[in-house]
BAFI-3210 file (N, C-alpha, C; in Angstrom, 3 decimals, decimal comma, padded with zeros to 6 digits):
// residues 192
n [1|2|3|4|5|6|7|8|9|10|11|12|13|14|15|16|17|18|19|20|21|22|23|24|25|26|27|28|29|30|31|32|33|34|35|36|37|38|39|40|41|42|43|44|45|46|47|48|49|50|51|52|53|54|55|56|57|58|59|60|61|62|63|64|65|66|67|68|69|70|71|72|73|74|75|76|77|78|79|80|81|82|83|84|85|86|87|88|89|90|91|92|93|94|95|96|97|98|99|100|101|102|103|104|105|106|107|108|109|110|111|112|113|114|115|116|117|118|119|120|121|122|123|124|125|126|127|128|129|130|131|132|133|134|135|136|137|138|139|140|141|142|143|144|145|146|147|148|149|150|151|152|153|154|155|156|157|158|159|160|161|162|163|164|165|166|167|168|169|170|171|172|173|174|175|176|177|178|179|180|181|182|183|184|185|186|187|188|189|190|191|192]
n.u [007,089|009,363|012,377|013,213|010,588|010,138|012,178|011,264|008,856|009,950|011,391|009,279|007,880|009,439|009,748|007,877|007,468|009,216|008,378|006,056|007,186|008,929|007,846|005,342|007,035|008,192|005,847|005,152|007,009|006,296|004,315|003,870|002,305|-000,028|-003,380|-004,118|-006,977|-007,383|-006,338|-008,279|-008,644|-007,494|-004,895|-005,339|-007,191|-005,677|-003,540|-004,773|-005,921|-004,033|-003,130|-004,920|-004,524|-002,083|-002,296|-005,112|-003,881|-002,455|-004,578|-005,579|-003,370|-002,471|-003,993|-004,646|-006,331|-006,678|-003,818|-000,970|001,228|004,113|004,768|008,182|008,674|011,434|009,507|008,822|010,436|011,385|008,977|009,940|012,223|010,902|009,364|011,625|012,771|011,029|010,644|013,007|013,166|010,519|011,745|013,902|012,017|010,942|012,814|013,769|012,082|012,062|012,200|009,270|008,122|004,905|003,049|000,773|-002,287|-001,247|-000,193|002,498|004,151|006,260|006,341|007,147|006,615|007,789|009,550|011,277|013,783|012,117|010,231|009,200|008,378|005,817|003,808|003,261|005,183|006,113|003,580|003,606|005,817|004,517|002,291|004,119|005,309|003,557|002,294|004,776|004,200|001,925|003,010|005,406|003,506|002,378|-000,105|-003,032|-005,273|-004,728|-002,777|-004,480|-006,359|-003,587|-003,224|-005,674|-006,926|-005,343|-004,656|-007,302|-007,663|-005,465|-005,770|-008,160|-006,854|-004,954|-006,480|-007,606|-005,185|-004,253|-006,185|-005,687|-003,195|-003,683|-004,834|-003,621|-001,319|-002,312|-002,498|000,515|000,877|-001,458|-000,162|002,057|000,288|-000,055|002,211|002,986|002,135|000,126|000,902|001,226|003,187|001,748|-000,655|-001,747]
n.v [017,384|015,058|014,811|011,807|011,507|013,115|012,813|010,281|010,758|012,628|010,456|008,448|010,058|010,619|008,533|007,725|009,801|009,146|006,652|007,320|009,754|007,908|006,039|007,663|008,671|005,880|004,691|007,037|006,313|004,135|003,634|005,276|007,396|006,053|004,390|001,572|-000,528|-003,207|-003,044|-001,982|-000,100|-000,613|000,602|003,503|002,488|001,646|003,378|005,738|004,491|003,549|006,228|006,777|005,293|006,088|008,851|008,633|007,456|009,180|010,900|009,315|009,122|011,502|012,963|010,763|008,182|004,444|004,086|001,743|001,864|004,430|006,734|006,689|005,069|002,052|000,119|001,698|001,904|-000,608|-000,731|001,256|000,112|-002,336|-000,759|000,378|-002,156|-002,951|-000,866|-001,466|-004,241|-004,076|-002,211|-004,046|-006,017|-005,171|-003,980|-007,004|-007,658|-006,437|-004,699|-005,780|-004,576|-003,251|-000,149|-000,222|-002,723|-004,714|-006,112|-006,495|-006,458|-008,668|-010,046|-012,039|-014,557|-014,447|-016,408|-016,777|-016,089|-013,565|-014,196|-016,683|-018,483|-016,657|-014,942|-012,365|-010,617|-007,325|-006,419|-007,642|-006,460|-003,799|-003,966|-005,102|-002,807|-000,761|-002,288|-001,805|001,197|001,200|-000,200|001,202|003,850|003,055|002,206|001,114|001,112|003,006|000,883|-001,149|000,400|000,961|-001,626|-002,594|-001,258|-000,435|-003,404|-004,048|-002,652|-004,058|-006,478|-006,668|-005,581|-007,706|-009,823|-009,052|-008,654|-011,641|-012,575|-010,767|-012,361|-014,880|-014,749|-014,410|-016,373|-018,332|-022,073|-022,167|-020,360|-021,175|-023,715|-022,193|-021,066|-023,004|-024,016|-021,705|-018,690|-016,444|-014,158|-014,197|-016,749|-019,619|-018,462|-016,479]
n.w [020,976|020,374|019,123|018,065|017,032|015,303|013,295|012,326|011,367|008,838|007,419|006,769|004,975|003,489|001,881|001,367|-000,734|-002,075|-003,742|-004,768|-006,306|-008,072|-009,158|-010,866|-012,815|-013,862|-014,916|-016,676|-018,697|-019,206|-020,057|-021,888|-023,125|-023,454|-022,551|-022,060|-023,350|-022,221|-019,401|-018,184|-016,109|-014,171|-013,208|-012,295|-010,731|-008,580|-008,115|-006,760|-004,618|-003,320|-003,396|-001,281|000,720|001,687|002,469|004,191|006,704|008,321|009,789|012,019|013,464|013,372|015,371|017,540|017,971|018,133|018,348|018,374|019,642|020,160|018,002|016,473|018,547|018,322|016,708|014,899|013,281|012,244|010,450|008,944|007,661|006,518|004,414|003,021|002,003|000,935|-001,705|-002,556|-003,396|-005,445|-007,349|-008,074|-009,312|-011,272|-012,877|-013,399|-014,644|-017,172|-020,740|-020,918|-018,735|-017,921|-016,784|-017,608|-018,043|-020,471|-023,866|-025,105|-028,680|-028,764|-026,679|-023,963|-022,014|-018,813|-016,417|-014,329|-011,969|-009,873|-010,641|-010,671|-008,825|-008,108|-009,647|-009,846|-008,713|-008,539|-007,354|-005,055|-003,469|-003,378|-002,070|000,401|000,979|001,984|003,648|005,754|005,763|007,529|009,754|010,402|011,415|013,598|014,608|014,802|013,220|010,629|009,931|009,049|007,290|005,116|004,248|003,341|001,580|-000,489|-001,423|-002,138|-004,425|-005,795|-005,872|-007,770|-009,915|-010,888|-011,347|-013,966|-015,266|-015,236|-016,629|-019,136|-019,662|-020,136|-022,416|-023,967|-023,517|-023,989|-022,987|-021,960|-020,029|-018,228|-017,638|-016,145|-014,059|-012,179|-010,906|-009,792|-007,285|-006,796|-005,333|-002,990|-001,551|-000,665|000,637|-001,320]
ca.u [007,366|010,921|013,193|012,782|008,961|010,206|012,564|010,363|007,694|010,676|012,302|008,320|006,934|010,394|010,172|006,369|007,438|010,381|007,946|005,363|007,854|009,530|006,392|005,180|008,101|008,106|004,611|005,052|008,164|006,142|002,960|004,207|000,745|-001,318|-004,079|-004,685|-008,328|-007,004|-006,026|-009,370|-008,818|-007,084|-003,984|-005,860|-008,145|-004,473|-003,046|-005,905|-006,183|-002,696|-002,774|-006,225|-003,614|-000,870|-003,223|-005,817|-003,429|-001,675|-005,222|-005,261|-001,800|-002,309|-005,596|-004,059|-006,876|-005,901|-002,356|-000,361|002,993|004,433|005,581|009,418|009,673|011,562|008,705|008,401|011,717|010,801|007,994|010,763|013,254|010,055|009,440|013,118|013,256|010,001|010,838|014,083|012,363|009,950|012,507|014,144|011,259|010,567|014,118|013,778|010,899|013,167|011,241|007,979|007,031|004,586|002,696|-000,560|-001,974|-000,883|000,897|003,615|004,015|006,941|006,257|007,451|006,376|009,172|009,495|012,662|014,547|011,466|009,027|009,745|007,422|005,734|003,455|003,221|006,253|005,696|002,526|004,032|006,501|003,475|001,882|004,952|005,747|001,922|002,271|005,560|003,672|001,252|003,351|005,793|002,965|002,580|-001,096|-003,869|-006,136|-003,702|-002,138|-006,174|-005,944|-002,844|-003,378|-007,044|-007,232|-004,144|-005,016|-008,440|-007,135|-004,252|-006,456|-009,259|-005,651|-004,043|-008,015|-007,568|-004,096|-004,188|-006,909|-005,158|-001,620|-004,197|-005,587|-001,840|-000,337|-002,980|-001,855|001,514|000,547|-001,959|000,760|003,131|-000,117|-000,027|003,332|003,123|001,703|-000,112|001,373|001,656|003,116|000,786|-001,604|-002,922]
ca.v [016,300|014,377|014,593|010,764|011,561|014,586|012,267|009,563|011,447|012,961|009,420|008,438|010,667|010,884|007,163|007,904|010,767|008,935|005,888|008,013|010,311|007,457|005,626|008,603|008,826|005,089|005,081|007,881|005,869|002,554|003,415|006,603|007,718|005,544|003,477|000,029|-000,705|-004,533|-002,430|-001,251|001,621|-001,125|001,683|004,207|002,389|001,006|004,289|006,537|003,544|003,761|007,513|007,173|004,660|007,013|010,244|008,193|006,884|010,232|011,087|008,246|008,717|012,930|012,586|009,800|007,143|003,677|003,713|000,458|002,301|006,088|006,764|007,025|004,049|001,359|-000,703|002,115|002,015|-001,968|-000,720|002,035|-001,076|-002,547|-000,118|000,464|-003,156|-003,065|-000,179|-001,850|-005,304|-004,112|-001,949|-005,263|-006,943|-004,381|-004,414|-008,024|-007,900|-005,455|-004,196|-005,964|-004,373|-002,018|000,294|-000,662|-004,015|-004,246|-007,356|-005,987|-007,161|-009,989|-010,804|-013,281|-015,413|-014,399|-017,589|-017,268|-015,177|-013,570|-014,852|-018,422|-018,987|-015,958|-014,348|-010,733|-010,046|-006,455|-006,228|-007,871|-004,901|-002,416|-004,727|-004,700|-001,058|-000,067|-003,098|-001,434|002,301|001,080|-000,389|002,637|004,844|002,475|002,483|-000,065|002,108|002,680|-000,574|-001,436|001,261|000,714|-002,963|-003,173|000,256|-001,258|-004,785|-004,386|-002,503|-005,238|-008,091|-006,414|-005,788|-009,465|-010,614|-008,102|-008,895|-013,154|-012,802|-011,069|-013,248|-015,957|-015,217|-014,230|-017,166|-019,732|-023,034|-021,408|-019,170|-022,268|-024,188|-021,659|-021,133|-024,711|-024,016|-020,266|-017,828|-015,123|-012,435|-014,277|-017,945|-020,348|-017,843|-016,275]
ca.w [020,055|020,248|017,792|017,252|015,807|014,159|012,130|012,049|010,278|007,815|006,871|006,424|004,150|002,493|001,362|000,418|-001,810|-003,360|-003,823|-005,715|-007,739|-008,852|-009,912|-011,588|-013,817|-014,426|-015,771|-018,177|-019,195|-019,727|-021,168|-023,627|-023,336|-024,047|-022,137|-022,676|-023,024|-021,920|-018,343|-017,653|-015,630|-012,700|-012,647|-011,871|-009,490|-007,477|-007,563|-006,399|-003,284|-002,670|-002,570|-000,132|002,214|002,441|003,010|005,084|007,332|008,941|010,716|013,393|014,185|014,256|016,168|018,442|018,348|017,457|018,737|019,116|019,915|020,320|016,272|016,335|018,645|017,849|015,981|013,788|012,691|011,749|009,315|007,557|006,941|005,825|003,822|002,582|001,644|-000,335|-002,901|-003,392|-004,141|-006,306|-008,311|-008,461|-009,822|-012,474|-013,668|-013,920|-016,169|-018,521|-021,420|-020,722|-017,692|-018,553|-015,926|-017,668|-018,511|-021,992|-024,333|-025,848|-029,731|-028,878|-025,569|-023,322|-020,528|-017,585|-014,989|-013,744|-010,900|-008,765|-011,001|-010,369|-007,483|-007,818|-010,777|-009,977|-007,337|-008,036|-006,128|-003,690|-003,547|-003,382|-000,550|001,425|001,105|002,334|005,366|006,372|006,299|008,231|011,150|010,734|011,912|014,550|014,396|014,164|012,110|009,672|009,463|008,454|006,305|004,741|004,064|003,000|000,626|-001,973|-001,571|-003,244|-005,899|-006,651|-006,412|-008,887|-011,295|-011,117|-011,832|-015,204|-015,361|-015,068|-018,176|-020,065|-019,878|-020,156|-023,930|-025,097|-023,864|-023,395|-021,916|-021,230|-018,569|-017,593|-016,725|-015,198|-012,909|-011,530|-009,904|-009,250|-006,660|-007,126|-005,165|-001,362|-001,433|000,141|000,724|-002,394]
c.u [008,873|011,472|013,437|011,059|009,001|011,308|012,165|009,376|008,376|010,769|010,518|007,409|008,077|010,115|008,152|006,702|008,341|009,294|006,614|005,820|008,214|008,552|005,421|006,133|008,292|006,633|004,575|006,043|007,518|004,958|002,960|002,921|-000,608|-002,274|-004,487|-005,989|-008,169|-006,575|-007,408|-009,760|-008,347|-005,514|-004,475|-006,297|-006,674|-003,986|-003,776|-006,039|-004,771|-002,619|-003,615|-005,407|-002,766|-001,380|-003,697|-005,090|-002,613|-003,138|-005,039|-004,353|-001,992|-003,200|-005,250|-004,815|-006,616|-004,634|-002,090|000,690|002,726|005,661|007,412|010,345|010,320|010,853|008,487|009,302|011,676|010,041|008,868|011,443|012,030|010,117|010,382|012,535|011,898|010,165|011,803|013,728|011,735|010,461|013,414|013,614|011,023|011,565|014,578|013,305|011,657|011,645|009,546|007,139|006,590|003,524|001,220|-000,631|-002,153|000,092|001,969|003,724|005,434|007,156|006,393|006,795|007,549|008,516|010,719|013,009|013,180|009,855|008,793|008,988|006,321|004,939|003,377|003,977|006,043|004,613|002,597|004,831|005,667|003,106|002,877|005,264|004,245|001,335|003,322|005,412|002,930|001,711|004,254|004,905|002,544|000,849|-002,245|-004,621|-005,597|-002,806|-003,589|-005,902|-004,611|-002,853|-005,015|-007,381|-006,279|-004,562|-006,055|-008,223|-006,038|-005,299|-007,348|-007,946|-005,312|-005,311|-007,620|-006,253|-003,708|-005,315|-006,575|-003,626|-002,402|-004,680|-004,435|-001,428|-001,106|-002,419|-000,449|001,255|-000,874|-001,525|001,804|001,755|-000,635|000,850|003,548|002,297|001,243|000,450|001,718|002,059|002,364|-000,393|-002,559|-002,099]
c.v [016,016|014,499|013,427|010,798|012,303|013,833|011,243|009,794|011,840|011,875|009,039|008,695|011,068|009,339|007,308|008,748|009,604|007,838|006,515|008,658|009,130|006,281|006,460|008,591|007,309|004,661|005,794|006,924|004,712|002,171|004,476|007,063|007,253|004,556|002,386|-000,036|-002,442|-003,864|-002,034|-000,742|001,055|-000,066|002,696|004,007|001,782|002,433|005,466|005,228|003,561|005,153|007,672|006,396|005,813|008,243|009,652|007,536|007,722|010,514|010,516|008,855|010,719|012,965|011,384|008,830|006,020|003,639|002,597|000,874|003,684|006,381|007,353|006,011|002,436|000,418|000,246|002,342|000,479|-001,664|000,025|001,353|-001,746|-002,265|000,229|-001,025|-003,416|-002,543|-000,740|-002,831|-005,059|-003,282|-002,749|-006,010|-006,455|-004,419|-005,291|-008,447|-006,993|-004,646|-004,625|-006,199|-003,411|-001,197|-000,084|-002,048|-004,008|-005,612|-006,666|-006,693|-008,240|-009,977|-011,557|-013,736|-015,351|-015,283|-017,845|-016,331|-015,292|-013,832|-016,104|-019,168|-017,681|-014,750|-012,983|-010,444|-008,601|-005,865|-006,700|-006,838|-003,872|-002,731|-004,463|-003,411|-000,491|-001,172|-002,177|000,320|002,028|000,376|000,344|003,687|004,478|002,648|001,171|-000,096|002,352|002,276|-001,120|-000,807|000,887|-000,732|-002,978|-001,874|-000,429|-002,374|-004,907|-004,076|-003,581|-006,115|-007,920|-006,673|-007,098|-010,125|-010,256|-008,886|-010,532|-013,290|-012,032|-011,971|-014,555|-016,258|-014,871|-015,645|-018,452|-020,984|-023,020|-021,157|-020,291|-022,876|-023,936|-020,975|-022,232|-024,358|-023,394|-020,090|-016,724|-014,001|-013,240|-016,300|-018,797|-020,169|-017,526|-015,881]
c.w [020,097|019,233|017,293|016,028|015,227|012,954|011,682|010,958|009,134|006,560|005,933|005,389|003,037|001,401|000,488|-000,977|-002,933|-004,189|-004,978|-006,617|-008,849|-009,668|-010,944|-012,851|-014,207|-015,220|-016,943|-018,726|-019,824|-020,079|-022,274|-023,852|-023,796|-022,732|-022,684|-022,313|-021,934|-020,036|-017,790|-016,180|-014,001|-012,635|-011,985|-010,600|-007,919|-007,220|-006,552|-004,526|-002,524|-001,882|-001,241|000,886|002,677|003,551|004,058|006,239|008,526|010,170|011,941|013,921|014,680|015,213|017,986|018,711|017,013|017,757|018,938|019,728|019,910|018,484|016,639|017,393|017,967|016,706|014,639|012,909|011,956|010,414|008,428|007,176|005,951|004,373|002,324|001,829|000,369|-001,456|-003,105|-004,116|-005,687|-007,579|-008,876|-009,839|-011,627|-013,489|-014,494|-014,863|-017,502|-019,213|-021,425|-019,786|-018,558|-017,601|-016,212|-018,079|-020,063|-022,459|-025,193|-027,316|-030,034|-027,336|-025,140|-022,108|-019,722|-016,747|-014,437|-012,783|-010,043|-008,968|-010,957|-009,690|-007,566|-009,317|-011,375|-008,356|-007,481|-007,236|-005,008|-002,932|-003,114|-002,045|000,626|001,916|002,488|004,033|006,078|006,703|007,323|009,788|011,489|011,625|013,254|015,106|014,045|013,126|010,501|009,379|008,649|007,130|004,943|003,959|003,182|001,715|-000,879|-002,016|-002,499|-004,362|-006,413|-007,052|-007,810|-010,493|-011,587|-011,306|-013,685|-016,089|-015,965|-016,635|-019,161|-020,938|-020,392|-021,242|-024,835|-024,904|-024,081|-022,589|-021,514|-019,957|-018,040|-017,000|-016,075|-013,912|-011,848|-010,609|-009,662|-008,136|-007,277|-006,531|-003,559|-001,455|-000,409|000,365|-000,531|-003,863]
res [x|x|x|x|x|x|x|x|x|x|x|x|x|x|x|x|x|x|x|x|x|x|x|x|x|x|x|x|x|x|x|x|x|x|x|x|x|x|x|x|x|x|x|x|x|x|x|x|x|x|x|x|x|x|x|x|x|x|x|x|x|x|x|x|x|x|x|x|x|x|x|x|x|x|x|x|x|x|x|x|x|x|x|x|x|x|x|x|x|x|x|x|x|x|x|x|x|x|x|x|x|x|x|x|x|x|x|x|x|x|x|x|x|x|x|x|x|x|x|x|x|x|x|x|x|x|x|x|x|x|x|x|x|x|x|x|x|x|x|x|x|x|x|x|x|x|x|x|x|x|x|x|x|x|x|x|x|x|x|x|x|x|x|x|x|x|x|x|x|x|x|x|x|x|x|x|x|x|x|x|x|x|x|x|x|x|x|x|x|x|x|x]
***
């Protein structure tokens, strides 16, 4: 094994860990223990799909079927900028929202409608954040299998959340959040 795939795999599973600790610790931070019944149980079902991408995605690549590339060349250095550029984003995004992000879906008792900065175009930029992170594992590992993987395991869980998510912004704000989804995105401009 090269000492490019031996730090490949490091940088990799370093940016996974930080990406899960620090999600871990923002969660306890932004639900204080409680579950929202209004959340129904879409954290759980995103994180548990996330963790089955990260995990499910090392086989292929140890195993060696499915290869697009040799992990540590160049392209896989593409998916850790990726990567990189996703957790920063979506610690961005979260920031942006200030006090009324909240790890579950939950209305806070003076809640606002945010439409400005990366919400502007854009209704739930942190799942875009999650998305990107989990595209840029999956072409890090340099892998077709788990680029599949990676992509199709989080995705279902987001979409089921921003379904959860879009009804409840939708009976707080009513024709508010009606007409900031006229000129928004859900999570991919143009697309979806």
């Amino acid at each position: 094994m090269s000492i490019n795939t031996i730090v490949a795999i490091v940088v990799i599973l370093a940016i996974q860990s930080y990406y899960v600790i620090t999600e871990t610790a923002m969660t306890a931070r932004t639900t204080q223990g409680t579950n929202s019944p209004a959340d129904r149980g879409t954290r759980k079902i995103v994180w548990v799909l996330i963790a089955l991408a990260f995990a499910g995605a090392w086989p292929p690549v140890i195993f060696g079927f499915g290869r697009l590339f040799l992990l540590g060349d160049w392209l896989t250095w593409v998916g850790v900028a990726i990567m990189i550029g996703a957790v920063i984003f979506r610690r961005y995004v979260i920031f942006y929202l200030g006090k009324f992000f909240t790890a579950t879906v939950q209305i806070r008792q003076d809640h606002q409608l945010i439409k400005t900065g990366p919400y502007r175009y854009i209704r739930h930029p942190s799942y875009l954040g999650i998305l990107l992170l989990v595209i840029g594992d999956g072409i890090a590992l340099g892998n077709w299998i788990s680029l599949v993987l990676c992509i199709a395991l989080p995705l279902t869980g987001i979409i089921r959340r921003i379904s959860v998510e879009e009804k409840e912004l939708y009976q707080h704000f009513g024709e508010q959040y009606s007409e900031y989804r006229k000129i928004t995105w859900r999570m991919i401009p143009y697309i979806y």
